[in-house]
C-alpha positions as semicolon CSV with decimal commas, in nm:
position;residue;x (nm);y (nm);z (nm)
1;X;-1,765;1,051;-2,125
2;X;-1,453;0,888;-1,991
3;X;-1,507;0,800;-1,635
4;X;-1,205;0,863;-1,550
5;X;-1,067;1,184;-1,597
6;X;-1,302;1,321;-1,346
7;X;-1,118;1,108;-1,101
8;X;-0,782;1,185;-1,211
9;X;-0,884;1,556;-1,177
10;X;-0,995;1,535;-0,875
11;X;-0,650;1,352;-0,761
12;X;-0,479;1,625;-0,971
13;X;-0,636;1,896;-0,745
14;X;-0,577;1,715;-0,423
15;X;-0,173;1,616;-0,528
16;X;-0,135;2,040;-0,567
17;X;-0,308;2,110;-0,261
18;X;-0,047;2,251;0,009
19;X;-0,055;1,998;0,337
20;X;0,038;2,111;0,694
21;X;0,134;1,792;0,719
22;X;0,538;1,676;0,596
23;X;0,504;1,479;0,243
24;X;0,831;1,290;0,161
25;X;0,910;1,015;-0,074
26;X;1,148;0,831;0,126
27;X;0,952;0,713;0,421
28;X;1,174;0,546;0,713
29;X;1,180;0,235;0,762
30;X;0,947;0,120;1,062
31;X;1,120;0,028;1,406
32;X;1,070;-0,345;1,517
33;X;1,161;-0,302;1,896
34;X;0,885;-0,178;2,047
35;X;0,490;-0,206;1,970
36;X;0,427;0,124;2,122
37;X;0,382;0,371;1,913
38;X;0,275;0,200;1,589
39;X;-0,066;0,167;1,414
40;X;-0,095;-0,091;1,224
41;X;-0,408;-0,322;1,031
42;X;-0,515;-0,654;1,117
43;X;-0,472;-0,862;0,768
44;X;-0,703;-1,151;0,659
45;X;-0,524;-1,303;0,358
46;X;-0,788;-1,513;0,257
47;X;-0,945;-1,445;-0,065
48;X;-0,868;-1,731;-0,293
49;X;-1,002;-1,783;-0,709
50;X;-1,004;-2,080;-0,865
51;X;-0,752;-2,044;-1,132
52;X;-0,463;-1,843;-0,878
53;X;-0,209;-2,160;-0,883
54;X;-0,242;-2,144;-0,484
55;X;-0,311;-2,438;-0,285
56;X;-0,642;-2,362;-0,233
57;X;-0,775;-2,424;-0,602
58;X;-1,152;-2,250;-0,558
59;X;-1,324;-1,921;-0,436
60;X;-1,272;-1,855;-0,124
61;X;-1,446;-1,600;0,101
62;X;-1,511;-1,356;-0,240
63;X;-1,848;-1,620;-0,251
64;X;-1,916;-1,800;-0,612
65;X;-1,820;-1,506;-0,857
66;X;-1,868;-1,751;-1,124
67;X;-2,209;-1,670;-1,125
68;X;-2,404;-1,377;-1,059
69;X;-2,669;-1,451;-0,854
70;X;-2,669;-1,188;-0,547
71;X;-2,725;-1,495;-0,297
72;X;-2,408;-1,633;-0,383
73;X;-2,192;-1,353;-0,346
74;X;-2,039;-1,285;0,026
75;X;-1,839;-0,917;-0,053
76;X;-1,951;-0,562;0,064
77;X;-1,663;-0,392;-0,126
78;X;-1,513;-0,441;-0,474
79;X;-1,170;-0,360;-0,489
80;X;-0,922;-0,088;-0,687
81;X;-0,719;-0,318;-0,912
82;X;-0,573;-0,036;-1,131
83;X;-0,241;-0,095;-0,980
84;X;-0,285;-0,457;-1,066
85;X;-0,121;-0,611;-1,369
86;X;-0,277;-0,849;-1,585
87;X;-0,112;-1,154;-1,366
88;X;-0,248;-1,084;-1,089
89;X;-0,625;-0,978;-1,193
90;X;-0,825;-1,341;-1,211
91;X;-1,166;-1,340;-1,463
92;X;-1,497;-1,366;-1,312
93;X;-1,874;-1,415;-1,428
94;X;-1,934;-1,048;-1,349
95;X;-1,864;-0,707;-1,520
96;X;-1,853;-0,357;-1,514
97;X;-2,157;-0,105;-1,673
98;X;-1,950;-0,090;-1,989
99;X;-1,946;-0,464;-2,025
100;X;-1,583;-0,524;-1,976
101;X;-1,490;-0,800;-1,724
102;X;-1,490;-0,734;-1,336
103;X;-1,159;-0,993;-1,227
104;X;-1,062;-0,998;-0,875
105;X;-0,732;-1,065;-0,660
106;X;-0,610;-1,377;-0,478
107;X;-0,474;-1,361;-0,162
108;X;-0,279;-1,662;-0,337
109;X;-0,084;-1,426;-0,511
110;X;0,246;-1,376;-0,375
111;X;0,310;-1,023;-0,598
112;X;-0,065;-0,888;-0,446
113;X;0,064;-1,003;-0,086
114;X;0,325;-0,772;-0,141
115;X;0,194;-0,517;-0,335
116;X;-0,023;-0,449;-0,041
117;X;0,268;-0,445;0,194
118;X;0,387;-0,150;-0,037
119;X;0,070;0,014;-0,015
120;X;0,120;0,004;0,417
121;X;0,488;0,171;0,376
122;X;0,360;0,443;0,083
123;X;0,092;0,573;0,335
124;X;0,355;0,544;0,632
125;X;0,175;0,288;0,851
126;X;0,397;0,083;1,009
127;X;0,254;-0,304;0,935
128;X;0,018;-0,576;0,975
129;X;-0,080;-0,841;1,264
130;X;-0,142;-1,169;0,991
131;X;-0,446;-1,363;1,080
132;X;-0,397;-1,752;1,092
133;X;-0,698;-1,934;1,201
134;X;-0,588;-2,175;1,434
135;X;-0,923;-2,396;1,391
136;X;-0,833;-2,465;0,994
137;X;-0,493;-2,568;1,126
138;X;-0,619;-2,948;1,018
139;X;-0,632;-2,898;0,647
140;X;-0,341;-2,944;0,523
141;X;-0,427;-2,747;0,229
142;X;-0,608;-2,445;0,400
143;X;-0,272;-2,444;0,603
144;X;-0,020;-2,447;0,291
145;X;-0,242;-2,158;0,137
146;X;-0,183;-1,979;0,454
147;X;0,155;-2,046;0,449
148;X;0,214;-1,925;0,066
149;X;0,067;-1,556;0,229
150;X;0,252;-1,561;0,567
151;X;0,566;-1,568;0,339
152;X;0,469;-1,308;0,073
153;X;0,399;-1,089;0,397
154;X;0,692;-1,153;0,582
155;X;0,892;-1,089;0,227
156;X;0,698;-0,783;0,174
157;X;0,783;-0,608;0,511
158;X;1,144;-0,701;0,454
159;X;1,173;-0,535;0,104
160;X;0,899;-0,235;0,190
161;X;1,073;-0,206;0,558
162;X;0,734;-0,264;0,739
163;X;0,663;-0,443;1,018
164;X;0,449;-0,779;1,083
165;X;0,323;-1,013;1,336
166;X;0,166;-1,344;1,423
167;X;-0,215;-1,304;1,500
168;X;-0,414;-1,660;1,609
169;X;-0,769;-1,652;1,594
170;X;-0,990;-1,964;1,638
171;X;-0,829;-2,008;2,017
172;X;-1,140;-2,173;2,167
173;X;-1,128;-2,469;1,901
174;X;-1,026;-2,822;2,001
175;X;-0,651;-2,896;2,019
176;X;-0,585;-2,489;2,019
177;X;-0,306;-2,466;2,297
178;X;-0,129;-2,775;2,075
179;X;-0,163;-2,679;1,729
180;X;-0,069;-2,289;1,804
181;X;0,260;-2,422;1,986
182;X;0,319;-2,681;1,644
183;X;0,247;-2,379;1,461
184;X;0,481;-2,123;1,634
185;X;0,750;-2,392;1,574
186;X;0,710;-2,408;1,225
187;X;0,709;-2,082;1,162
188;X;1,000;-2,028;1,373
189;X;1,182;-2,298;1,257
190;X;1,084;-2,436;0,879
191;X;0,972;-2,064;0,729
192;X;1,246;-1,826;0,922
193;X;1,023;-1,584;1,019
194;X;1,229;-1,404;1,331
195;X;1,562;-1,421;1,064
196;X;1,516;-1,079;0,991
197;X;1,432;-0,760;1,123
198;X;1,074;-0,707;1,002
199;X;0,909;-0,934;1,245
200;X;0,720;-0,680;1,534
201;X;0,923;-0,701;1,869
202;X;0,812;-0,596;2,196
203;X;0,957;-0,560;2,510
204;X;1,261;-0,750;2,402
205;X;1,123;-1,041;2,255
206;X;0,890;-1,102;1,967
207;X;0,548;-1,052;1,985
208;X;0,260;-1,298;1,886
209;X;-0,109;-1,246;1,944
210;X;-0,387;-1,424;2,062
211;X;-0,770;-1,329;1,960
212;X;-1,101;-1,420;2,077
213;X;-1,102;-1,526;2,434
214;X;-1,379;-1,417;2,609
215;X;-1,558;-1,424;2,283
216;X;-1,580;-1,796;2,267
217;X;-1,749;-2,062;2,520
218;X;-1,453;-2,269;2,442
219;X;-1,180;-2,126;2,495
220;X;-1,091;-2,156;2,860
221;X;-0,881;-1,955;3,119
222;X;-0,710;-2,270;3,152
223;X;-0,581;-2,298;2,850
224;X;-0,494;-1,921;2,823
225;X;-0,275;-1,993;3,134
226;X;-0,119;-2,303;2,918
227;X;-0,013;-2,068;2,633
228;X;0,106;-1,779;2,857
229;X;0,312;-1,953;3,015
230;X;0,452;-2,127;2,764
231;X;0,522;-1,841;2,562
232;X;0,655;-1,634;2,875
233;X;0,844;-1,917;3,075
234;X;0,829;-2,319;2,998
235;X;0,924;-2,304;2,566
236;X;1,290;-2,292;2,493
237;X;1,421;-1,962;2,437
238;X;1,431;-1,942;2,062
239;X;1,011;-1,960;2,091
240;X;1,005;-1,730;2,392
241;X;0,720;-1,445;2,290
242;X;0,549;-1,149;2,423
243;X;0,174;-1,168;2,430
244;X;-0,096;-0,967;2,289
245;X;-0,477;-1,052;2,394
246;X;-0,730;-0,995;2,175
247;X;-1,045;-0,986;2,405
248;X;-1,438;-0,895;2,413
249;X;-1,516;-0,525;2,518
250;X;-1,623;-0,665;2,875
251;X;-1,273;-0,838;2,912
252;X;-1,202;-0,660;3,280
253;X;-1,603;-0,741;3,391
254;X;-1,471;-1,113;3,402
255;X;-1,410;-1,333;3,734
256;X;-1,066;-1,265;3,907
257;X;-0,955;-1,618;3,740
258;X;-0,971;-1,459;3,372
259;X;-0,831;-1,141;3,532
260;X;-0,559;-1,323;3,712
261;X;-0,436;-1,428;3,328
262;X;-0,530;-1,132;3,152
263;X;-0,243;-0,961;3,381
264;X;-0,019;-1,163;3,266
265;X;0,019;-1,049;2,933
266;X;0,189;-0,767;2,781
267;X;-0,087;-0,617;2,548
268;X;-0,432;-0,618;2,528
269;X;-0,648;-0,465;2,259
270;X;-1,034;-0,481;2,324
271;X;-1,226;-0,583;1,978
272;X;-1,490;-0,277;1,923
273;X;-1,612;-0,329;1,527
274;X;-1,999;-0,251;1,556
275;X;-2,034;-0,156;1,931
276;X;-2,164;0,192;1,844
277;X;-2,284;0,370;1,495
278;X;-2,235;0,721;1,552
279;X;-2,049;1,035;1,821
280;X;-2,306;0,974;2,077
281;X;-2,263;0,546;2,109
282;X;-1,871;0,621;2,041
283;X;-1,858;0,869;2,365
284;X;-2,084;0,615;2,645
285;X;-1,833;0,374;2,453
286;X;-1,514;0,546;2,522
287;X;-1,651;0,636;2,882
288;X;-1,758;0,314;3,007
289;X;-1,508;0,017;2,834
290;X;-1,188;0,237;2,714
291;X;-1,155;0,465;2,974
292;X;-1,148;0,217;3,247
293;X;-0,959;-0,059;3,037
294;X;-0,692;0,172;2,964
295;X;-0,656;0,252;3,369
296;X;-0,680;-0,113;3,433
297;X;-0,423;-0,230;3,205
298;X;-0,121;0,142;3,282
299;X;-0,182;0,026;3,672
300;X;-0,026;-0,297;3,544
301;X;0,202;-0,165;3,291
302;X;0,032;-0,354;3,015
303;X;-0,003;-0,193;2,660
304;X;-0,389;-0,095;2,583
305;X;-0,429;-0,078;2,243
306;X;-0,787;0,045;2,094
307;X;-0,946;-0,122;1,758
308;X;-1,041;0,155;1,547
309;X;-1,229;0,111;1,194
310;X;-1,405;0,266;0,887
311;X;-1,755;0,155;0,893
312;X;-1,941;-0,220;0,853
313;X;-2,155;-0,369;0,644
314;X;-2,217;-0,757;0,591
315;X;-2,567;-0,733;0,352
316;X;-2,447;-1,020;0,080
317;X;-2,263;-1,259;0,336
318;X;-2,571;-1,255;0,557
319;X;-2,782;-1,305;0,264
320;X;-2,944;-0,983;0,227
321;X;-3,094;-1,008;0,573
322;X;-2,936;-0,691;0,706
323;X;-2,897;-0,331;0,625
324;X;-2,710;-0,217;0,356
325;X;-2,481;-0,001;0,464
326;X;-2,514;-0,076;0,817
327;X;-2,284;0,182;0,970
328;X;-2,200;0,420;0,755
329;X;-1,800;0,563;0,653
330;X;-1,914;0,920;0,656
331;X;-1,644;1,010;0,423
332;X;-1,377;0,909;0,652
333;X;-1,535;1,093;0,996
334;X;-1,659;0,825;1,133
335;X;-1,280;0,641;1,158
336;X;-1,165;0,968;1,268
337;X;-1,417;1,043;1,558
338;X;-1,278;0,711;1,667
339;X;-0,922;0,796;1,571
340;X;-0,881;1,134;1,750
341;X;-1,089;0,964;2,048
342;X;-0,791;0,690;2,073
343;X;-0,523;0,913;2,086
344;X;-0,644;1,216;2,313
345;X;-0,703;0,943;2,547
346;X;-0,340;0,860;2,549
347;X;-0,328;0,615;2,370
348;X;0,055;0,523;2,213
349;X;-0,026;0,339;1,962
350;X;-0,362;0,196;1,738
351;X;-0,508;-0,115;1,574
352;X;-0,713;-0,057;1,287
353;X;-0,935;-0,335;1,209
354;X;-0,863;-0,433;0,884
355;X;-0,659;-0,414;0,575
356;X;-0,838;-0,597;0,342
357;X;-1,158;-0,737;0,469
358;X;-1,450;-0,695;0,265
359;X;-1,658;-0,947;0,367
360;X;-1,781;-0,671;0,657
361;X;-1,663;-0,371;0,457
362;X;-1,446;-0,291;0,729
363;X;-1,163;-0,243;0,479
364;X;-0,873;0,006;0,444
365;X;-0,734;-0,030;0,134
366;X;-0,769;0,117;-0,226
367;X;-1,146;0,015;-0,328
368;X;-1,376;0,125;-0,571
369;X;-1,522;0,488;-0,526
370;X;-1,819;0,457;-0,756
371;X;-2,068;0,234;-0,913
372;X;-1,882;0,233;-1,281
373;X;-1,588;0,086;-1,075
374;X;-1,781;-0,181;-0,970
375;X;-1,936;-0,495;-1,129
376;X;-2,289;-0,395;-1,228
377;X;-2,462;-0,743;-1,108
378;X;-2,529;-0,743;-0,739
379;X;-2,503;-0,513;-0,411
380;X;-2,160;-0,327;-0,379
381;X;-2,092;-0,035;-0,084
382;X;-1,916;0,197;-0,306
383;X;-1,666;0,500;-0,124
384;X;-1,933;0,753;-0,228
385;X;-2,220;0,605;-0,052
386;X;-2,211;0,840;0,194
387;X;-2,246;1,130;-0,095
388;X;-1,905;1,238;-0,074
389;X;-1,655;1,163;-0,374
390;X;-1,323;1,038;-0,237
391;X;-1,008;0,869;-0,404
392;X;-0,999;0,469;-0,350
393;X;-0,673;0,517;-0,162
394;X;-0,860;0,783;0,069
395;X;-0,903;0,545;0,413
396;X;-0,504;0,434;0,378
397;X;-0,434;0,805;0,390
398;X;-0,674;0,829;0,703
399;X;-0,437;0,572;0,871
400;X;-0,160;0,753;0,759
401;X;-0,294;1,043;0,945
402;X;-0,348;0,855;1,227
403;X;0,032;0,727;1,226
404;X;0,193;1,071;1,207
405;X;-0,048;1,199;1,476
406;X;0,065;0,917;1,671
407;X;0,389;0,997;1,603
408;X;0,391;1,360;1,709
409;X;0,465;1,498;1,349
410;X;0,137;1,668;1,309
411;X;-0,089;1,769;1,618
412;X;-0,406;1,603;1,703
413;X;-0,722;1,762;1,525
414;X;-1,069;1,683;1,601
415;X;-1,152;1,689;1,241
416;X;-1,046;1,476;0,970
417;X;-0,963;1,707;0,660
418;X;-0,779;1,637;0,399
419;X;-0,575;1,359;0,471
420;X;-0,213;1,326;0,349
421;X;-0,176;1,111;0,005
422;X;0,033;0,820;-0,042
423;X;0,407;0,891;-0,205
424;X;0,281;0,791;-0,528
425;X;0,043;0,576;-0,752
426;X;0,136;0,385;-1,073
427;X;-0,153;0,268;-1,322
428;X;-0,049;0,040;-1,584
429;X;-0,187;0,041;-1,961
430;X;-0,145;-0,289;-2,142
431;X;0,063;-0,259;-2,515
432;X;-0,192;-0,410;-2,703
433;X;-0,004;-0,399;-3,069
434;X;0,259;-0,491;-3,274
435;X;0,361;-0,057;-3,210
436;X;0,426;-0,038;-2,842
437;X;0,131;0,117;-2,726
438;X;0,182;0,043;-2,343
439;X;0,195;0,333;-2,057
440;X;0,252;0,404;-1,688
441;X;0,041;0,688;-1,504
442;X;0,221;0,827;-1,197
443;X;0,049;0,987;-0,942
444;X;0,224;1,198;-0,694
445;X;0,162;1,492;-0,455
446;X;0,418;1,809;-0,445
447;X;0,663;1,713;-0,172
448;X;0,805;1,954;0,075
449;X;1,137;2,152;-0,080
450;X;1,173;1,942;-0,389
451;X;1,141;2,011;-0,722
452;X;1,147;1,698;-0,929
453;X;1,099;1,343;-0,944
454;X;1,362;1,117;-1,134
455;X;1,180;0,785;-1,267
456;X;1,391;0,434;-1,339
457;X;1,202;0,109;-1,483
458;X;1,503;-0,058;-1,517
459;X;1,557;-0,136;-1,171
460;X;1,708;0,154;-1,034
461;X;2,005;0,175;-1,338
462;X;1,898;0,491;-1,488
463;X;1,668;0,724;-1,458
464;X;1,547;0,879;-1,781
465;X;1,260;1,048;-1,721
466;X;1,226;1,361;-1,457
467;X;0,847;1,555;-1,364
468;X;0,883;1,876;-1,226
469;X;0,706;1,712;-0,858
470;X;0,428;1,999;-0,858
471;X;0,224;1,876;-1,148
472;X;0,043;1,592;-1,039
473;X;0,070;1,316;-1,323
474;X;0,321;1,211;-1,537
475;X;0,326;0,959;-1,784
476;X;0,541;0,694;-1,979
477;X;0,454;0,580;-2,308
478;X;0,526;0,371;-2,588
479;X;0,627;0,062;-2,339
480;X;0,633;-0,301;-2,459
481;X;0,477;-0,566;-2,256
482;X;0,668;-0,714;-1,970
483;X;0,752;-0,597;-1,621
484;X;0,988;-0,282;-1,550
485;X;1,119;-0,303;-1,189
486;X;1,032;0,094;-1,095
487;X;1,220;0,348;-0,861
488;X;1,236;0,675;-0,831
489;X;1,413;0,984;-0,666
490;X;1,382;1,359;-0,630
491;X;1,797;1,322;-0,779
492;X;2,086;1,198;-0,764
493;X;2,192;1,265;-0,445
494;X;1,839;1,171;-0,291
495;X;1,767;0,803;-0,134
496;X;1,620;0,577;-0,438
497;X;1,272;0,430;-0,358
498;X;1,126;0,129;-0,452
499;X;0,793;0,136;-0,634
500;X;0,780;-0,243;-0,726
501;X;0,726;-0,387;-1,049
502;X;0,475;-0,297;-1,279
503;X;0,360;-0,550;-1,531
504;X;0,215;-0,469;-1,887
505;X;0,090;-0,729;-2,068
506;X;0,139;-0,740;-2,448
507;X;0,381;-0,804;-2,704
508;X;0,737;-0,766;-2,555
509;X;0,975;-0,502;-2,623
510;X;1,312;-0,422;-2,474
511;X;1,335;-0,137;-2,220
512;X;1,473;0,154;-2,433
513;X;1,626;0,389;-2,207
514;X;1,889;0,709;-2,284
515;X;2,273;0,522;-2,279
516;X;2,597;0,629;-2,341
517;X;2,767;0,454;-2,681
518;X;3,059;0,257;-2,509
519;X;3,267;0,377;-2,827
520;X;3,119;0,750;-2,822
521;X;3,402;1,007;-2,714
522;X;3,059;1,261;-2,646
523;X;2,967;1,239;-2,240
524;X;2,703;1,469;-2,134
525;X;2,816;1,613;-1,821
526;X;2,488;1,846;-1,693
527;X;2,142;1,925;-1,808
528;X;1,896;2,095;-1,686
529;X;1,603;1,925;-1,612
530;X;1,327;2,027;-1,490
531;X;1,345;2,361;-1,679
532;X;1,072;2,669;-1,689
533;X;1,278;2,893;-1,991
534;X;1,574;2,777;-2,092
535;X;1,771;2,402;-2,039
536;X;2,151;2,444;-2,033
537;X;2,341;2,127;-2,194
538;X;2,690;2,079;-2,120
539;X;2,892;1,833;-2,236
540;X;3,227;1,711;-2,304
541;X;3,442;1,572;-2,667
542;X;3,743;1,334;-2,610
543;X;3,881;1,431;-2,949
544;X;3,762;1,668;-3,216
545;X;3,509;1,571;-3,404
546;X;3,161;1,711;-3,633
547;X;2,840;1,747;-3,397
548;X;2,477;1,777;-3,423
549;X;2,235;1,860;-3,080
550;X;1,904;1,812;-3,162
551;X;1,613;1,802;-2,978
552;X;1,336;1,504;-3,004
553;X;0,958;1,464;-2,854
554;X;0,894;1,120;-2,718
555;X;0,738;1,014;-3,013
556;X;1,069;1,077;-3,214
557;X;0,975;1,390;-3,387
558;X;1,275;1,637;-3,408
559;X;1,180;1,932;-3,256
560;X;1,490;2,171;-3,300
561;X;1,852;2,152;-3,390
562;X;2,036;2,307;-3,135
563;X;2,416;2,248;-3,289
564;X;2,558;2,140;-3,613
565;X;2,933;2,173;-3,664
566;X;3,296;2,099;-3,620
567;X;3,424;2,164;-3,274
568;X;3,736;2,096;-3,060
569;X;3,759;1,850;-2,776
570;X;3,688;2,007;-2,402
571;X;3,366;2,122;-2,213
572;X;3,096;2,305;-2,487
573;X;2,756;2,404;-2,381
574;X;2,438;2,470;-2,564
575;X;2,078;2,621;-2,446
576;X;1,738;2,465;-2,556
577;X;1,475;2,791;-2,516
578;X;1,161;2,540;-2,515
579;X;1,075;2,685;-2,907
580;X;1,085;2,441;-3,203
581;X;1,290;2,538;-3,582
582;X;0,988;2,782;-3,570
583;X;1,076;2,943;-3,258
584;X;0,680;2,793;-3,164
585;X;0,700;2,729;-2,800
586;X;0,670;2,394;-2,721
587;X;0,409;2,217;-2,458
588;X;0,540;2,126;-2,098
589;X;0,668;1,762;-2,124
590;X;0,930;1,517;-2,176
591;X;1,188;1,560;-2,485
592;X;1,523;1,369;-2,550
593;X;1,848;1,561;-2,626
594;X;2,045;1,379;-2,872
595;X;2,419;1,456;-2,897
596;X;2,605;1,283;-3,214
597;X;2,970;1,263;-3,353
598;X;3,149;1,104;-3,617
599;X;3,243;0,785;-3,384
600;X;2,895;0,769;-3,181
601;X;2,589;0,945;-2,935
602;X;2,461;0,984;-2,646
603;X;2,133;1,074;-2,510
604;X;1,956;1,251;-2,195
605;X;1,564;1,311;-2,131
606;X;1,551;1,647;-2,012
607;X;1,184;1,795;-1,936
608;X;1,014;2,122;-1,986
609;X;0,767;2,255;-1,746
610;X;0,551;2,587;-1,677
611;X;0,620;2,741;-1,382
């Protein structure tokens, strides 16, 4: 049985189910001014494989996946690369049931950087706070490799209109307060990063964020006070910041000293992963460190901002010395309890703790939902651990909940539900022949008031194919290997959106999409498309001239001939009914009207659908 049409069903059925929640296909692009009111993921960026041309030439935090002994692997969660094209999937010693390879992603990889900055924008989140650990700031080569992903995020918020911000961790190591002012610098100055509007502002001035005092012996309340006011007062202007503190849930327990500084920054977000496992822990939780943060911090008009997160897990990187499955996902309840806790405490906006970290399964992103979509060898926390089935994009719609809750365009519900999807999901299929055998699968949900989707892969200069938007799936065959640059719109007069490039692998062929014959005097001027009954075709001759209509399926089978003869110049119009030559109704897909004359052709994609 092919594992994966009961998937793809089960997508089917959710992308037709009817949402009280808006679905739109243009999200807006996410404010920088003002950290209130955003939720956005902490992202680690460190996942490294030793053949990803990065500048850290080895594994790195995925554990040895060259082999497969369990002791050397240091990953909860395997993750959803069927978005991924072949150049950015990397080969390890493991593999799936069916004894195909089980390849991984590198952080290295600028395209996966910023595929996963699309991924925060389709499930309208609004960005990311970028880890950089401040006590690896002395290799020179851990550095560059963090480098190479602060750039691929800060060009992935600028194309995908997201937002992003600096995040040191590490703050109690030696030569912190130095190397996180060098560092600020650097960034500031040598990679650009406040050029352009995608870097997270706050309060007027950009916003950076320290983590982990309080947490470690080292880092002092002196050197907190050395870094807040440097930040706030004694750096030149053009490094002036706003500060976020990431501190220990017993932050406001500390001496008046550490209190003294703590009111002295603009934010502070209280780290909560694996304080509590279930309603009961989350409630004496909420009731006796974010109740009484949150008051301390609005009597000082300083941001509060709650960590919130899926679940945890750490068996394989502490050796198989703790529980599997430590605190469960619960299908998504578990983040929600702690979602709809946040917000009904007043809380503007929400840190979610973390994009892609699956070292502690904390992870948001797509990941695999069942044991056939992980590698056989070894311990892997699959989405349906919990004995629920769920999508692998099903905790990225949970923060997209979360976001339009925050944002007051649905109302706050105790339970989770069915969270809204994403605006749309492309699988590849590799061409792997001398035909073109290569494919796309789109994955979409109905959207509000619309009735089709229009779908370029040539960068937004045509758009040949249109899906009635209520079916679910759509697909585009016959592609050669290479990479088609993908947008799409409900029509013409609609906002294009970028879907990114998707790469197939295989032998190359040029993108063949419908085109007007520079030296045809034939220009089609309307047709319908979607259509239920009947497609109306209207087009317009320059000079008289013999011509044939006929309609073709996509794999260039006529189907019917609609028109055959000698007409006039001016406007004509013809009507496909949806039958072939044999007035046999033809299945719900796409089909390509061909118009040709004497002195040339021209061709539209026009698609039938069952209403």
């Amino acid at each position: 049985m092919n594992s994966s049409k009961p998937v793809l069903l089960f997508l089917l059925l959710l992308s037709l189910s009817l949402f009280a929640q808006p679905v739109r296909l243009n999200i807006p692009p996410a404010d920088n001014k003002s950290f209130r009111g955003k939720v956005m993921f902490g992202y680690q960026g460190w996942f490294a494989h030793p053949n990803d041309n990065s500048p850290r030439p080895h594994y790195w935090h995925w554990g040895n996946l060259s082999t497969t002994d369990p002791s050397k692997l240091h990953v909860e969660m395997y993750p959803d690369l069927r978005e991924f094209g072949k150049k950015e999937k990397y080969a390890t010693g493991y593999s799936f049931a069916n004894g195909k390879r089980a390849p991984v992603f590198s952080s290295g990889n600028r395209e996966t950087v910023i595929r996963h900055m699309k991924w925060v924008r389709d499930y309208n989140t609004d960005g990311v706070f970028l880890q950089r650990f401040i006590s690896e700031y002395g290799d020179r080569v851990v550095w560059r490799f963090r480098d190479s992903v602060t750039a691929a995020i800060k060009e992935g918020c600028e194309k995908y209109q997201r937002l992003w911000a600096i995040m040191w961790d590490g703050v109690g190591h030696k030569d912190a307060v130095a190397n996180i002012k060098a560092d600020w610098k650097n960034l500031v100055d040598n990679m650009g990063i406040l050029n352009k509007s995608a870097y997270l502002r706050h309060d007027g001035l950009p916003l950076i964020a320290l983590w982990g005092y309080t947490f470690y012996n080292d880092a002092t309340v002196s050197e907190l006070e050395a870094l807040l006011d440097w930040f706030q007062k004694s750096a030149p202007s053009k490094y002036r910041a706003k500060v976020m503190l990431g501190l220990n849930d017993n932050w406001f327990n500390k001496s008046s000293s550490w209190r003294n500084a703590f009111g002295k920054a603009q934010v502070i977000s209280p780290w909560s992963v694996g304080r509590y496992r279930n309603q009961s822990g989350y409630n004496t939780y909420r009731t006796n460190q974010i109740n009484p943060g949150k008051s301390w911090c609005d009597s000082r008009r300083i941001l509060y901002v709650p960590v919130i997160w899926p679940g945890f897990s750490w068996y394989n990187l502490k050796g198989r010395t703790t529980p599997k499955n430590e605190i469960p996902r619960q299908g998504g309840n578990f983040y929600w309890m702690q979602s709809h806790g946040a917000v009904t405490a007043g809380n503007p906006t929400i840190y979610i703790a973390m994009f892609d970290e699956l070292d502690e399964a904390t992870s948001m992103f797509k990941t695999a939902e069942r044991a056939s979509q992980s590698p056989a060898q070894g311990y892997w926390l699959n989405l349906n651990a919990d004995g629920k089935s769920l999508p692998s994009d099903w905790f990225l719609r949970c923060a997209g909940k979360t976001a339009q809750v925050i944002r007051g365009t649905i109302n706050a519900s105790s339970s989770l539900g069915t969270p809204p999807p994403g605006i749309m999901t492309i699988r590849p299929k590799d061409n792997e022949g001398l035909s073109p055998n290569g494919s796309m699968d789109f994955i979409f949900p109905n959207f509000n008031n619309k009735d089709a989707i229009e779908i370029s892969i040539d960068g937004g200069k045509t758009y040949p194919y249109t899906t009635p938007d209520n079916v679910g799936t759509f697909k585009i065959s016959r592609l050669g290997g290479g990479t088609y640059n993908v947008f799409v719109r409900h029509d013409s007069q609609s906002p294009a959106v970028d879907m990114g490039p998707v790469y197939i692998d295989g032998p190359s062929r040029a993108i063949t999409t419908p085109h007007r014959n520079s030296s045809s005097p034939v220009t089609i001027t309307y047709a319908s498309s979607p259509f239920k009954n009947s497609a109306k075709i209207v087009f317009t001759l320059s000079s008289a001239s013999k011509v044939t209509v006929m309609i073709y399926d996509l794999s260039g089978q006529k189907i019917k001939t609609l028109l055959n003869q000698n007409i006039n110049p001016g406007q004509h119009r013809v009507y496909w009914d949806g039958n072939n030559d044999n007035n046999t109704p033809t299945s719900s897909g796409l089909y390509t009207c061909i118009i040709t004359t004497t002195a040339g052709s021209f061709t539209r994609n026009i698609c039938k659908f069952k209403g």
